[in-house]
C-alpha positions as CSV (number, residue, x, y, z in Angstrom):
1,X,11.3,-105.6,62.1
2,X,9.7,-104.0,65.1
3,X,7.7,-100.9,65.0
4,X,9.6,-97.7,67.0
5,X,7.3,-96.2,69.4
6,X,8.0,-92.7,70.3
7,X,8.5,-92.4,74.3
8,X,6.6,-90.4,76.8
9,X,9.7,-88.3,77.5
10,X,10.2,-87.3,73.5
11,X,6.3,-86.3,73.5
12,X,6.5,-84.1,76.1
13,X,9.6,-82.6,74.5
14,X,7.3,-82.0,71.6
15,X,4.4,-80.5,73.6
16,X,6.5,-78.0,75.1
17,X,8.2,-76.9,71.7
18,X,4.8,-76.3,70.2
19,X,3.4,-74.8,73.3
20,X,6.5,-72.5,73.0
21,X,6.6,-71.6,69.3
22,X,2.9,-70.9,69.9
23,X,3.0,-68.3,72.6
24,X,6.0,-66.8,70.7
25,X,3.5,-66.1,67.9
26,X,0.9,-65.0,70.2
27,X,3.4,-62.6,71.6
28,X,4.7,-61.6,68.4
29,X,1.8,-60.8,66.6
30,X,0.6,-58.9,69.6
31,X,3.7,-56.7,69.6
32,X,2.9,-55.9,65.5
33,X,-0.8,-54.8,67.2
34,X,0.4,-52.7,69.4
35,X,2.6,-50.8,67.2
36,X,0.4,-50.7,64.6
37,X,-2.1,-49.2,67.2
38,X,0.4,-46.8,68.4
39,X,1.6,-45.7,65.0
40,X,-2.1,-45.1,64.0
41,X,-3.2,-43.3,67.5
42,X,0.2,-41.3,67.2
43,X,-1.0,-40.1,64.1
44,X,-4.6,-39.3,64.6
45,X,-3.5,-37.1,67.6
46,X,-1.0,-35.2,65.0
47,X,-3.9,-34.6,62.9
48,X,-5.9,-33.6,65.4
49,X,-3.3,-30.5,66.0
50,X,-2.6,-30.0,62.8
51,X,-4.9,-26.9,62.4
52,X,-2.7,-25.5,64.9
53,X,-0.7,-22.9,63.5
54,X,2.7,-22.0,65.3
55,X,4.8,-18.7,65.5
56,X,8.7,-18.7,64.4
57,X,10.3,-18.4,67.7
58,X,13.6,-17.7,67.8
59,X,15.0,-19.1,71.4
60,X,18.3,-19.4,72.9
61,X,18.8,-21.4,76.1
62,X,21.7,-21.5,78.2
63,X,24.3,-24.8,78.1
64,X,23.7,-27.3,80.5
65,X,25.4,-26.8,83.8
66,X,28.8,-29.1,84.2
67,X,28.4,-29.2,88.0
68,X,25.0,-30.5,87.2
69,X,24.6,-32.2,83.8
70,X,21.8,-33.9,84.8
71,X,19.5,-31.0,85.8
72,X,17.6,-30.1,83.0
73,X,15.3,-26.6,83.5
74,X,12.7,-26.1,81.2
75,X,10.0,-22.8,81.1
76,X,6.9,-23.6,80.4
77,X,5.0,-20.7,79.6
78,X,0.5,-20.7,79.8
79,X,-0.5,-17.8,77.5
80,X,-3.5,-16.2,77.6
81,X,-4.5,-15.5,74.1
82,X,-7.9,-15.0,72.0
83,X,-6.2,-14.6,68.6
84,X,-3.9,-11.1,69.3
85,X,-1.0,-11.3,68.1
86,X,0.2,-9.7,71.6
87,X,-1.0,-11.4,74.6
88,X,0.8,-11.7,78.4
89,X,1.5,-15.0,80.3
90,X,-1.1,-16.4,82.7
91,X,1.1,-19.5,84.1
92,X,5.3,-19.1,84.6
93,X,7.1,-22.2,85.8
94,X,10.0,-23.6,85.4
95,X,10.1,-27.2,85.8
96,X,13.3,-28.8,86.9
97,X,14.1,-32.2,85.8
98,X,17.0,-34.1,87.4
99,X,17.0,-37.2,85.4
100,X,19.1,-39.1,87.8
101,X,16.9,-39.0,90.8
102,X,13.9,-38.7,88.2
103,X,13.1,-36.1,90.1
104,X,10.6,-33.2,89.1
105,X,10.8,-29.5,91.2
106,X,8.4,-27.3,90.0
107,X,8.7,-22.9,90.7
108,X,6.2,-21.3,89.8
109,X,6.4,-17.5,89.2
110,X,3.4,-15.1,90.2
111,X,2.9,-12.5,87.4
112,X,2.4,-9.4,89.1
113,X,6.1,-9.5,90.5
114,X,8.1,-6.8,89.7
115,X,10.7,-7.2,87.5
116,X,13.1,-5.4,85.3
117,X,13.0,-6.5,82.4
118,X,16.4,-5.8,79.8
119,X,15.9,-3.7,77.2
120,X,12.5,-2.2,79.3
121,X,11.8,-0.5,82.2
122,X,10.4,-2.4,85.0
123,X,7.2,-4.0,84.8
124,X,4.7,-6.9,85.4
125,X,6.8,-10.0,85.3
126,X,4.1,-11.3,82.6
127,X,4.4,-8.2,80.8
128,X,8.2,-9.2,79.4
129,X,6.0,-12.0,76.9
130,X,3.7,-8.9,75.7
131,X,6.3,-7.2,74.7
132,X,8.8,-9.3,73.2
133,X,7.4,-13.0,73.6
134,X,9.4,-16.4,74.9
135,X,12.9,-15.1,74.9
136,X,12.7,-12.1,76.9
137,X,10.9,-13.9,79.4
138,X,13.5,-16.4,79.4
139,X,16.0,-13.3,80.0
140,X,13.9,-12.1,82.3
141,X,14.3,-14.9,85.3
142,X,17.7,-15.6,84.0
143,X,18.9,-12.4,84.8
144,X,16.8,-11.5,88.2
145,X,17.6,-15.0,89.5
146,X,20.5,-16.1,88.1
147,X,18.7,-19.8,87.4
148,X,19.8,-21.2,84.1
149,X,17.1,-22.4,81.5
150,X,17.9,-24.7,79.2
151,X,14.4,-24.9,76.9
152,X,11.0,-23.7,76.5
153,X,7.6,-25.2,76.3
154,X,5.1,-22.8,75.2
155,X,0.5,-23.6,75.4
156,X,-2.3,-21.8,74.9
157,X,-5.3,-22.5,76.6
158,X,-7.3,-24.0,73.9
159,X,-4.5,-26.6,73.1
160,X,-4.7,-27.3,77.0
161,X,-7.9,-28.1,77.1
162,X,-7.5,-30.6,73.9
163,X,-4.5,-32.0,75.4
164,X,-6.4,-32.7,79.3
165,X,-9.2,-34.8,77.4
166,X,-6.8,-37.0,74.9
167,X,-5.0,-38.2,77.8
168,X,-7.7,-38.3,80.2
169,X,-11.1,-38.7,78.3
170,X,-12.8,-39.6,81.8
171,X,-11.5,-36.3,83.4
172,X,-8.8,-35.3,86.6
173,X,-10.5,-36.2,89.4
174,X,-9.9,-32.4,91.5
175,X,-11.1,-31.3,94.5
176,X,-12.9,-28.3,94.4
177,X,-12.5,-26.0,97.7
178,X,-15.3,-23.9,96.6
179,X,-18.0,-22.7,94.4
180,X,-16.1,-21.0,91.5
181,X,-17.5,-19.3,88.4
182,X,-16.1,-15.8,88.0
183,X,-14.6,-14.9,84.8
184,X,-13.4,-18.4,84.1
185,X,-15.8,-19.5,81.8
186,X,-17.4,-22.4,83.7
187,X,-19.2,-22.8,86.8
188,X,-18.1,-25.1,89.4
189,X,-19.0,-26.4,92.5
190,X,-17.6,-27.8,95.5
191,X,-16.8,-31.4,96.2
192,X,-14.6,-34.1,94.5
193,X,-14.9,-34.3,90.5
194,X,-13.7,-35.4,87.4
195,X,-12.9,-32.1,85.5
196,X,-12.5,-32.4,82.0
197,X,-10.5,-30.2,79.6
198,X,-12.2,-26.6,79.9
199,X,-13.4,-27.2,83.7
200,X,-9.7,-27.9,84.5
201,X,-8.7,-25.0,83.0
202,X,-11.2,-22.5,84.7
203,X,-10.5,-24.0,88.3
204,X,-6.7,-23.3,87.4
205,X,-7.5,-19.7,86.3
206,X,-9.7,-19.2,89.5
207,X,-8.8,-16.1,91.2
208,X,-12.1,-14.1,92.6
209,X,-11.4,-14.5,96.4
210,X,-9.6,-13.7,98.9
211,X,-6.2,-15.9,97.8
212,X,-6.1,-13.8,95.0
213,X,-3.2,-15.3,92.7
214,X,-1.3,-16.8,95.4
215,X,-4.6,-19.2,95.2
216,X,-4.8,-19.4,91.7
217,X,-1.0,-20.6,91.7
218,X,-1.8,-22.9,94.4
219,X,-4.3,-24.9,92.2
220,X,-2.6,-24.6,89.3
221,X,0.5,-26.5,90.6
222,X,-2.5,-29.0,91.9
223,X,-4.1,-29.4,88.8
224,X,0.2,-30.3,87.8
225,X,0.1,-32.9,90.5
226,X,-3.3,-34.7,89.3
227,X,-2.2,-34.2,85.3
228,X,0.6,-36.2,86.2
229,X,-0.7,-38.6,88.3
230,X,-3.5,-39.5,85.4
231,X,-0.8,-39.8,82.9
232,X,1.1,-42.2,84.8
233,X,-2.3,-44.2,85.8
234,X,-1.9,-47.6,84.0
235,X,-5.6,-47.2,82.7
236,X,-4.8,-44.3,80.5
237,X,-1.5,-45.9,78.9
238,X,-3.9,-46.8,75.9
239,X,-3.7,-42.9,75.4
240,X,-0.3,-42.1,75.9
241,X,0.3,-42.6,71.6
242,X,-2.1,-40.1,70.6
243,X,-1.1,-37.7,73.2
244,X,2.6,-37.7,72.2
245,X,1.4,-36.9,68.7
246,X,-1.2,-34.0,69.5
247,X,1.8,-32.3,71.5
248,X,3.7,-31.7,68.6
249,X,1.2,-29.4,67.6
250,X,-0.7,-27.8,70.6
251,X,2.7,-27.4,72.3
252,X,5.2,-25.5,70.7
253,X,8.9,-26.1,71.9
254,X,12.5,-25.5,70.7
255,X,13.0,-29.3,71.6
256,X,12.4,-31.5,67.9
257,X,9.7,-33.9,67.2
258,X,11.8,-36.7,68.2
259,X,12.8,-35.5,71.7
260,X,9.2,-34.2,72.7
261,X,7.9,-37.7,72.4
262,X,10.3,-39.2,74.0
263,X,10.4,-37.2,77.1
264,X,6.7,-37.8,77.2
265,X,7.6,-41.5,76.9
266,X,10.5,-41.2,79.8
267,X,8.1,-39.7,82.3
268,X,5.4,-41.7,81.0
269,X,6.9,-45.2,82.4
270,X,9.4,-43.9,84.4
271,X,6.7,-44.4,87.3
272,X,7.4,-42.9,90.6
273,X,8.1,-39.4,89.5
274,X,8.0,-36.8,92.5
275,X,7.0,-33.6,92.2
276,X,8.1,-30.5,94.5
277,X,6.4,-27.4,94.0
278,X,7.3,-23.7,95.2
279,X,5.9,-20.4,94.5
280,X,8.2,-17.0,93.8
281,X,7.7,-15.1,95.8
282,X,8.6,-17.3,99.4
283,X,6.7,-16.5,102.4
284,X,7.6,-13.2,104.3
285,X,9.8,-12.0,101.3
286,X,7.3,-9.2,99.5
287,X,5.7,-6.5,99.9
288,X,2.5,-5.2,97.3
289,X,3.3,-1.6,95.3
290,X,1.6,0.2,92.7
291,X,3.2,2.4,89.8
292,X,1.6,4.9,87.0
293,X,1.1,3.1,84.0
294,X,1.8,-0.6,85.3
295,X,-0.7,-0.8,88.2
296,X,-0.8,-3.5,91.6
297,X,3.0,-5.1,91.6
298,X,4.0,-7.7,94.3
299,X,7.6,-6.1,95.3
300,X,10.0,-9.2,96.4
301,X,13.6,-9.8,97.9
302,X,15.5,-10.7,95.1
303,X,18.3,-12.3,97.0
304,X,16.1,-14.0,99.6
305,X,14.1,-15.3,96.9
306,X,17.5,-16.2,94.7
307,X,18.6,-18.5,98.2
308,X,15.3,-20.3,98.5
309,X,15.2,-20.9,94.6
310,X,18.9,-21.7,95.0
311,X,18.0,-24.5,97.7
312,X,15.1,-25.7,96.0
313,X,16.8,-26.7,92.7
314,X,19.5,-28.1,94.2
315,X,22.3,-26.0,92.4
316,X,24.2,-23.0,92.6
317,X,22.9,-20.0,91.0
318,X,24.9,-17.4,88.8
């Protein structure tokens, strides 16, 4: 009886399969790493802002617009706080999402304008947070500029700094225009840098020259821009787990657990987001005022400023 010898075709046919079933377990244990990495990293940022405590805020946004389902507007609101339990707004955007054309426009609102805000007499735009917190802010620009907002996102400047050096332990590489030290807690000096945490902060808050807060707005939509283009940078994907988990405690949000992370996850590898900034008031549309008991106000064109906003975000206004 002769002896069956296996040909070369059938050998190769038995390479390949264990070449296959072998890279499938390569790739499938690598998989189990990285969620096991993720789960663990999501976790130690939770516990990282756990000692955060959080107010019960009670917020009502408005229904998304029909004509525009896709435009999501959300206010995210910098607060200024050292532990009162009344403190005023330093930062007032509204970012507007259009998650068809993953498209990000960013207004941001100086806090000196002049508003009237319901149930009040007119003040300080930033004012409507001292004195009855994230709602009647909301009510606030929803009223003067007929701009719908759907959700809140609310940070303090503490749990901004945490957040900045989580996701970008290396720093945001900023260019700094000038030297700037005055009342922001750090000193900084000109030239290209990677700012961590607290530095980042302080060049945002910089006001002490001539810019006044037009300037300071100005670099705090550019500190926006770099935040973004570090999260997105490939290198700092390792972090993106324990920053989705240290938000749900430095940021506090009417959105649930659930849909915070995976909006961070969305823009995260989304890729190619574009950002397109404006500042309220526009150009040639204000005028500065002052008033007993409320100070230095910048005085604006409501319905000039409603039309550029109107423009901007790509939908009608109310």
């Amino acid at each position: 009886m002769e002896e069956q010898v296996p040909n070369r075709r059938s050998m190769r046919k038995k390479r390949k399969f264990r070449y296959g079933r072998f890279f499938m377990t390569l790739l499938f244990l690598a998989f189990i790493g990285i969620a096991i990495y993720s789960v663990v990293q999501f976790k130690a940022g939770q516990e990282l802002a756990s000692h955060k405590e959080k107010n019960n805020i009670e917020f009502t946004g408005d229904p998304l617009d029909v004509k525009n389902p896709a435009i999501e507007n959300i206010l995210v609101l910098g607060v200024d706080t050292r532990g009162e339990e009344q403190s005023r707004t330093d930062t007032m955007m509204l970012v507007s999402w259009n998650k068809e054309t993953n498209e990000v426009n960013v207004v941001s609102f100086m806090r000196d304008i002049y508003a009237q805000i319901p149930g009040y007499k007119s003040y300080k735009l930033n004012t409507a947070y001292y004195l009855d917190g994230v709602q009647l802010v909301k009510d606030t620009i929803s009223s003067m500029f007929g701009v719908p907002i759907h959700h809140y996102a609310l940070i303090d400047f503490k749990s901004f700094e945490s957040l900045v050096d989580i996701v970008a332990p290396n720093g945001v590489e900023i260019e700094v225009e000038k030297a700037m030290s005055e009342k922001i807690g750090v000193s900084l000096e000109p030239g290209v840098q990677q700012l961590n945490g607290k530095e980042l902060l302080g060049y945002s808050r910089f006001r002490a020259d001539s810019e006044g807060d037009f300037g300071r707005v100005a670099r705090q939509q550019k500190v926006m821009e770099a935040l973004k283009d570090e999260i997105l940078s490939p290198s700092n994907s390792v972090n993106y787990p324990k920053f989705a988990g240290a938000i749900q405690g430095y940021v506090q949000s009417d959105y649930s657990t659930t849909e915070e992370v995976k909006r961070v996850l969305d823009l995260a590898f989304s890729g190619g987001v574009d950002i397109n900034k404006m500042t309220i008031p526009v150009e040639h549309s204000y005028d500065y005022g002052s008033y007993p008991g409320v100070g230095s106000v910048i005085e604006i064109n409501v319905e000039e400023n409603k039309q550029a906003l109107s423009e901007f975000l790509g939908m009608r206004l109310r």
